[in-house]
C-alpha angles and dihedrals in degrees: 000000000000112000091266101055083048097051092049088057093052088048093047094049090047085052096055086049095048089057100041089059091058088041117026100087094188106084093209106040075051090052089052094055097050087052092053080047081057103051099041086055090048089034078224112178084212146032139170132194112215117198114197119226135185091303113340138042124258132209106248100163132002113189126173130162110201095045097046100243118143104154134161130030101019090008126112090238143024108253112274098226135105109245113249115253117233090215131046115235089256079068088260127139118258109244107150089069104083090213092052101049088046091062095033094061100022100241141116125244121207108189106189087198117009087204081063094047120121121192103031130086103233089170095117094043087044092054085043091060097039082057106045103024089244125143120213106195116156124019126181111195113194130193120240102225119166137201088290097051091249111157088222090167148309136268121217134190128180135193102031110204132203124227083276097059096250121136111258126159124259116286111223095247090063090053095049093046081044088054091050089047096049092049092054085052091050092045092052084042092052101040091046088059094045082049101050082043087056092044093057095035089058093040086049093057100044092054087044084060095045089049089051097060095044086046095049094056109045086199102058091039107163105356086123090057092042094053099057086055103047095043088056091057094056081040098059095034086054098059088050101059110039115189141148103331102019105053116147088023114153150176121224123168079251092053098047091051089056104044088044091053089047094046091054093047094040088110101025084125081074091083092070088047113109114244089223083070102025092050097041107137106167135027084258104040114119112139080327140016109268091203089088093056088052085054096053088051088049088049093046091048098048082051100052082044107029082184090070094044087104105039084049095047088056088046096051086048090051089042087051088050092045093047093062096066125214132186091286142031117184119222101241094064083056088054091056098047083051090051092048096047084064088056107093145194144197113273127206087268094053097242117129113256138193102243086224119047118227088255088046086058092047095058096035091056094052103136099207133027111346100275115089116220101280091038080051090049086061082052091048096049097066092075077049094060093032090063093048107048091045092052084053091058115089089238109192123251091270094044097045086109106065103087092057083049100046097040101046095059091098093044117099130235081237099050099246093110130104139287113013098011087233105181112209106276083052092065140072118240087247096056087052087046088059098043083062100050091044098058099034081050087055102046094050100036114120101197096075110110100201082054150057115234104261123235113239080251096063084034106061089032092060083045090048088054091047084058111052080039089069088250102117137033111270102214097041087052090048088056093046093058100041100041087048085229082147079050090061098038094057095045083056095044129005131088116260094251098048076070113089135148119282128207098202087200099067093053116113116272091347105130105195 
């Protein structure tokens, strides 16, 4: 081959490697391929990646061409050999291995024979080749140094050819070409790694928000590691059946990253949420529960008319019941708490009092849940917050989505939600997906004070209703029940009993 042609195939080959390195997304399949680069420049009959880690130097790759071994990455097996130390046991650096001494002082080490080599201990190669009738002869060991100028490893070839086939060391261009490849392999390595720590770095602090919130209210403790979960399963299920309003939905490892950040920062908002109204248990509660102080006014007016002690006693009981809120409150129990706040007593000053104040009678009379509506609108506003301190954040290209996701879970498929009245077509599949995971979370969680935990059956029947009330998305509900994502949720996270059997047919607007 005349010095053009040459020439031509090294430039070839450094094109091939150039363009891995823009395409090729797995950093050690990319590494693999600059090492076989490597080898057809050098026409190398072998070559070895070496990662270093902590103190010693582990086989990454072992490729050789005459003998048939191809192991680690892309291979068909790890590499079978015990990584080499960069100490001796005594504490001493480990000079006699050639691959050692390459990473430990940062240079590279070009042996024209290995049987003529002084210095370095070849009694393993040289057992390797009485074995197996190999001959080792020239063996160039590179380190692996990246942008930094990090040492994360070292890259050695052995048995150099000419364009005959016969064994030669090395030539100095080729080392030089092998250093600038090996360099390329150490800088993906090593962005690939600075990639994967700010990834979980990112994904860290956003559990540890998530944590916080739950944290911060004892009585919605890990709704915001539920929901993820939960939303992934519908999400999954989703792709899988596509059907009128989904369809093309898909799926991809890009896709799921994205919907799962959303999910756990779908309430991030909370943390600009007041505990008073987070953390309000019960109709009365404020720092304290006010009940109590109602009860002190009942005690001192049976006191004062010992004749009404009874009648008193009956209507504290019914005042307690009413204070811990529920789904639904009839209208004739707020007509008696009406008709008991006119009742009065004798206070410490001697002045005649109502026993219930005009706000006691407010709360108490809340018809659903324990917030009254502008108690409910500091609720609300967290979506509110969430949105916009998400759409504050630079979110990368791939993640560009999570503040629609995250910030659509409260909207209504008929455009009666909050806070940007979206109707359906106005919403992605995820942020319907959410919506989803978010209410069916909060109906069977069973840490809600002013609830019982609810069974998959009251559940799904309160869901079925949401839907033909124009509340969920159809054709989502209709996957959730026949995927038994709802199934798969409750055998990860609900209580036994919250188990119960379901007949699908009876649900709410689910046609079998």
């Amino acid at each position: 081959m005349d010095a053009l042609a040459d020439l031509r195939r090294r430039i070839d080959i450094l094109n091939r490697v150039g363009l891995a390195l823009s395409s090729e997304s797995n950093p050690r399949l990319l590494v693999e391929q600059i090492l076989q680069g490597a080898m057809e420049i050098t026409r190398a009959d072998g070559g070895t990646v070496y990662e270093a880690v902590e103190d010693r130097l582990r086989f990454e790759i072992i490729h050789n061409q005459s003998m048939g071994i191809h192991a680690g990455v892309s291979g068909l097996r790890p590499v079978p050999l015990p990584d080499v130390p960069l100490h001796t046991a005594g504490g001493s650096e480990n000079h006699a291995s050639v691959v050692a001494h390459c990473v430990l002082t940062g240079t590279t080490v070009n042996i024209p024979d290995a049987y003529a080599a002084p210095g370095f201990d070849f009694t393993g190669t040289k057992a390797f080749d009485t074995k197996t009738g190999y001959r080792t002869t020239s063996v160039l060991v590179v380190p692996m140094r990246d942008h930094e100028g990090q040492i994360t490893g070292a890259l050695q070839l052995i048995n150099a050819r000419d364009a005959g086939g016969g064994s030669v060391a090395f030539p100095f261009d080729d080392q030089v070409l092998v250093e600038s490849l090996a360099s390329q392999a150490a800088t993906a390595r090593t962005k690939h790694r600075l990639i994967e720590d700010q990834k979980r770095l990112f994904e860290s602090f956003i559990q540890l928000i998530a944590t916080a919130i739950d944290e911060k209210s004892p009585y919605t403790g890990g709704h915001c590691r539920r929901v993820p979960e939960l939303t992934m399963l519908l999400a999954e299920a989703a792709a899988q059946v596509p059907g009128s309003g989904i369809e093309g939905f898909a799926m991809g490892e890009h896709d799921r990253y994205e919907l799962r950040i959303a999910a756990w920062l779908h309430d991030c908002g909370k943390i600009t949420t007041p505990e008073w109204v987070m953390d309000k248990a019960t109709k009365l509660s404020a720092i304290h529960d006010r009940i109590e102080l109602v009860a002190t006014r009942f005690a001192a007016a049976a006191a004062q008319d010992p004749l009404r002690a009874k009648q008193l006693a009956d209507d504290l009981a019914f005042l307690r019941r009413c204070n811990t809120g529920g789904e639904f409150m009839r209208p004739e129990d707020q007509a008696r708490i009406r008709a008991i706040s006119v009742r009065t007593w004798t206070g410490l000053d001697g002045a005649e009092q109502a026993l219930l104040t005009a706000d006691e009678v407010e709360n108490l009379c809340i018809a659903k849940g324990t917030l009254l509506p502008r108690e409910r609108e500091v609720i609300n506003h967290h979506i509110v917050a969430t949105i916009k301190m998400l759409e504050s954040l630079p979110f990368p290209r791939h993640l560009k989505r999570v503040p629609e996701f995250a910030g659509g879970h409260h909207e209504r498929m008929d455009g009666k939600g909050y806070p940007k009245q979206l109707t359906r077509a106005q919403m992605s599949v995820q942020a319907r997906i959410m919506g989803i995971a978010d209410i069916f979370e909060a109906l069977t969680a069973g840490d809600r004070p002013y609830k019982k935990a609810m069974t998959l059956t009251q559940a799904l029947a309160i869901l079925g209703r949401m839907k033909l009330d124009g509340h969920v998305d159809p054709d989502l509900f209709d996957v959730f029940i026949r995927r038994r994502v709802y199934l798969d949720y409750a055998k990860r996270f609900l209580r036994p009993e919250q188990i119960d059997p379901v007949d699908e047919a009876a649900i709410p607007g689910y046609v079998p």
